[in-house]
C-alpha positions in Angstrom: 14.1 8.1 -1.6 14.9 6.2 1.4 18.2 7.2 3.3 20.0 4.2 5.8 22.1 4.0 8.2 23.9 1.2 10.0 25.2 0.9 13.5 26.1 -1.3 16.4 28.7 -3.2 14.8 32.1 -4.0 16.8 34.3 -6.6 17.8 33.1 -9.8 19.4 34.2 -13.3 20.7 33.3 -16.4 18.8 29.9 -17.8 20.1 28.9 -14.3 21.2 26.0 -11.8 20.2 25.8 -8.5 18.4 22.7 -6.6 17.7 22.9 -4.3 14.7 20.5 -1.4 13.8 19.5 0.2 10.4 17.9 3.6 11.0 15.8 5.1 8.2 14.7 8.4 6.8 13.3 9.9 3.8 10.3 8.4 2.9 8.2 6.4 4.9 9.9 3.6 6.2 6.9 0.8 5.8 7.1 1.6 2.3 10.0 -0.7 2.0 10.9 -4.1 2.1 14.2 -4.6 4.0 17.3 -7.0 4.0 20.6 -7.1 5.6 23.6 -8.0 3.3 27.4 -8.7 3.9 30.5 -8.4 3.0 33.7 -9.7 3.9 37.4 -9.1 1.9 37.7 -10.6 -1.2 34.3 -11.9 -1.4 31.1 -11.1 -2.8 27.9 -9.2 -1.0 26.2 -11.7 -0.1 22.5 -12.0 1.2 22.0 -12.6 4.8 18.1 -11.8 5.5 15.5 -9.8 4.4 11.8 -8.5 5.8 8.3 -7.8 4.2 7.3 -4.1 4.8 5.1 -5.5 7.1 6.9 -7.7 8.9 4.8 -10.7 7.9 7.3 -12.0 6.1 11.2 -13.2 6.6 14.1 -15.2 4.5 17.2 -16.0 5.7 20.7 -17.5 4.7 21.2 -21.0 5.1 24.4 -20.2 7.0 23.0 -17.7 9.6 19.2 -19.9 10.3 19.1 -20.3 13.7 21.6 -17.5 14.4 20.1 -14.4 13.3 17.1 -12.9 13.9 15.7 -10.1 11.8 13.0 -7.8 12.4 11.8 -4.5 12.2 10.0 -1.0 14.2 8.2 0.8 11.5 7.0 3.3 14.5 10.4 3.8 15.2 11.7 3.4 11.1 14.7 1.2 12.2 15.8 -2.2 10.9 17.4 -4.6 12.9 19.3 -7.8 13.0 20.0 -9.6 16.1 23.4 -12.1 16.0 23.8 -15.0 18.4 26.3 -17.9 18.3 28.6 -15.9 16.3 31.5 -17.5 14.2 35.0 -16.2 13.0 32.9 -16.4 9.4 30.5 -14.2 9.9 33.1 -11.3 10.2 32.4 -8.7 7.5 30.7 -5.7 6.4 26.9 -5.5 7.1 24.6 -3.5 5.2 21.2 -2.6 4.8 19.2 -2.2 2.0 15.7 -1.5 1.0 13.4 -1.7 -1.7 9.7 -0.3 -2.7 7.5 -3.0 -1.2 5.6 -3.1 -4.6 8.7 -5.1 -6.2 9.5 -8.4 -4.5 11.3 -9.6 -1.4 14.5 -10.3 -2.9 17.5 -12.2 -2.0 19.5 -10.9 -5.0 21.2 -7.8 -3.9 20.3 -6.6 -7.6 17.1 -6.2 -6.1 17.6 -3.8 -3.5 17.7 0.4 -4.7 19.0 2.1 -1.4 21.9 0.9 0.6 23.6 2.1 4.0 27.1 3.2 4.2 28.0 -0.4 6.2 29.1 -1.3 9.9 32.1 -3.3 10.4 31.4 -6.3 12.4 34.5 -8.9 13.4 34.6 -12.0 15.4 37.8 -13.0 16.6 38.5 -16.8 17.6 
């Protein structure tokens, strides 16, 4: 059991930056592959980027390339996800989730078996 937390969400200005953090506890955290989702009203959680246990390995979103920059400290068990160039559509709930690294680095989040309780992030225009 892996346990998640997110912070470091907040409200921003289009075009501007937000780093978010996912600290970890439990079990060790470079057991786990990691990935951030979202959420925003109405929609579905969708997949935003995710991390090999290692770090040797990163996917991202088609609509956040470029943008967002995920990576990870396994000395310091946190997750992160750095947001540049941020748009009014990016404003949702952002979660992070992990899985064993022995399954695969999924963009599905049926693939993902611990979650974090979400941080709010909104970007006004």
């Amino acid at each position: 059991q892996v346990y998640l937390e997110e912070s470091g969400g907040g409200l921003v200005q289009t075009g501007g930056s937000l780093r978010l953090s996912c600290a970890a506890s439990g079990r060790p955290f470079n057991s786990y592959h990691m990935a951030w989702f979202r959420q925003a009203p109405g929609n579905q959680r969708e997949f935003v980027a995710a991390i090999a246990w290692n770090g040797d390995y990163r996917n991202y979103a088609d609509s956040v390339k470029g943008r967002f920059t995920i990576f990870r400290d396994n000395a310091k068990n946190t997750l992160y996800l750095q947001m540049n160039s941020l748009e009014p559509e990016d404003t949702a709930v952002y979660y992070c989730a992990g899985v064993y690294r022995t399954h695969a680095l999924e963009s599905d989040k049926s693939g993902y078996d611990y979650w974090g309780q979400g941080t709010q992030v909104t970007v006004s225009s």
